[in-house]
C-alpha positions in Angstrom: 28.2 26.5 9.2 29.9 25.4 6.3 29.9 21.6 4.9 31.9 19.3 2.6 29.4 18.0 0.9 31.3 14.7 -0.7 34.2 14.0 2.1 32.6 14.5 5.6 33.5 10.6 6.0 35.3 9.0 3.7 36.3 6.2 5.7 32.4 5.2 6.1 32.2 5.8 2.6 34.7 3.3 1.3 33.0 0.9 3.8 29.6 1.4 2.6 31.3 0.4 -0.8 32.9 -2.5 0.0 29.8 -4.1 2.1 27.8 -3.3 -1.0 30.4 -5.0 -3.5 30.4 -7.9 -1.5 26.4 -8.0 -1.9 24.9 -6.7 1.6 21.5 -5.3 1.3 20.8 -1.4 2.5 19.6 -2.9 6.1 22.4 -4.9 6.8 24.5 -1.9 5.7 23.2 0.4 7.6 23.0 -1.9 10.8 26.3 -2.5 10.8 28.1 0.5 9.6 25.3 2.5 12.4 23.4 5.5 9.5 19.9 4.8 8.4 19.6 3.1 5.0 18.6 6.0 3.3 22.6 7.4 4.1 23.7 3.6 2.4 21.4 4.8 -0.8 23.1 8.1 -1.1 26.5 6.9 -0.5 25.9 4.4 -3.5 24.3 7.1 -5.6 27.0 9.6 -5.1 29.7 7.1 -5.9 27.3 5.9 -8.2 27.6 2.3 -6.8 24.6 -0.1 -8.2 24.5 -3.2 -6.0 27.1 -5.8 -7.4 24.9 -8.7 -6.4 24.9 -11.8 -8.5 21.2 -13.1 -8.5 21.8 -17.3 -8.1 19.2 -19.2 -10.2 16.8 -21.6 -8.0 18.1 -25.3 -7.5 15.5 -27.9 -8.9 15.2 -28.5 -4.9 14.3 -25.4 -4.3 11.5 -24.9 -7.2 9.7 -28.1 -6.1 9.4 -26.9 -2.9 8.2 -23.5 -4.7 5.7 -25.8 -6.6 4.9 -27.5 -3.8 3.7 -24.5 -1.7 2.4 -22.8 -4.5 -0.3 -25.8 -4.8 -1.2 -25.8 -1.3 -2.4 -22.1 -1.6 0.8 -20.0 -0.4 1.0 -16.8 -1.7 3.5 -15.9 -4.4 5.5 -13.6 -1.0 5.4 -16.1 1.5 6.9 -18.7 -0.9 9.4 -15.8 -2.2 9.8 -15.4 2.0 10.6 -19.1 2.4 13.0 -19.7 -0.2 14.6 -16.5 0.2 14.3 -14.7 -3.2 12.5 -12.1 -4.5 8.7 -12.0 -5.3 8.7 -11.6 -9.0 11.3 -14.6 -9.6 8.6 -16.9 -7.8 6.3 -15.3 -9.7 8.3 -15.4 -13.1 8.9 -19.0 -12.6 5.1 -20.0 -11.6 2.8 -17.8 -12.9 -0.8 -18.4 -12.6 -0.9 -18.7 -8.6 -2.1 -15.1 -8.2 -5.6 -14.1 -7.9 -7.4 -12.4 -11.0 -8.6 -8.9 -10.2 -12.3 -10.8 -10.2 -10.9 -13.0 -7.5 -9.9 -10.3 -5.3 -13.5 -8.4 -6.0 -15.8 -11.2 -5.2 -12.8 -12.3 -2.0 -14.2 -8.3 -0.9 -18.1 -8.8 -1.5 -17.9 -12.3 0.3 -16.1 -11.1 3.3 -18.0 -7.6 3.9 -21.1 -9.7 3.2 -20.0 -12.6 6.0 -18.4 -10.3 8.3 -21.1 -8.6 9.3 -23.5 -11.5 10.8 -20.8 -12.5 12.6 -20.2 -9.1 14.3 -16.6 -8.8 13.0 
């Protein structure tokens, strides 16, 4: 069996390209062109295509809503979720909402500790 390593489908190819130059993410890719996304990732890489999308800054709307949910206890990812950006730009824009690693510890102690009178 002998394979062409780089050509087997260059139409695909130049389609994989073009989806990703106009800023589709691997799963939408791969959904619509049919591969799994890890095909999208090595197209890219072989062509050596980073992902030509242009990160748009959040509106003043959109971080007082952040702020907003931020206060009323929403984790840093469902806020990142919600507005439709990525984690660590909420998290860049708002730091301080995150639990210390202290936090998290005595979060563990109190619910092992409370879980277990209540048969859970």
């Amino acid at each position: 069996m002998t394979t062409e390593p780089w050509n087997k489908n260059p139409e695909r190819d130049q389609r994989i390209l073009q989806l990703s130059r106009e800023g589709l993410s691997v799963k939408q890719i791969s959904q619509l062109v049919g591969i799994t996304g890890r095909s999208v990732q090595r197209t890219r890489a072989r062509f050596r295509n980073a992902p030509a999308v242009i990160a748009t800054p959040l509106t003043a709307a959109q971080l007082s809503f952040a702020h907003a949910l931020l206060e009323n206890g929403a984790p840093y990812s469902e806020v990142a979720r919600t507005l439709g950006c990525n984690y660590t730009t909420v998290r860049r824009h708002f730091p301080g909402y995150d639990w210390t690693l202290r936090q998290c510890a005595l979060h563990g102690v109190l619910v092992r500790r409370y879980a277990k009178p209540l048969g859970l």
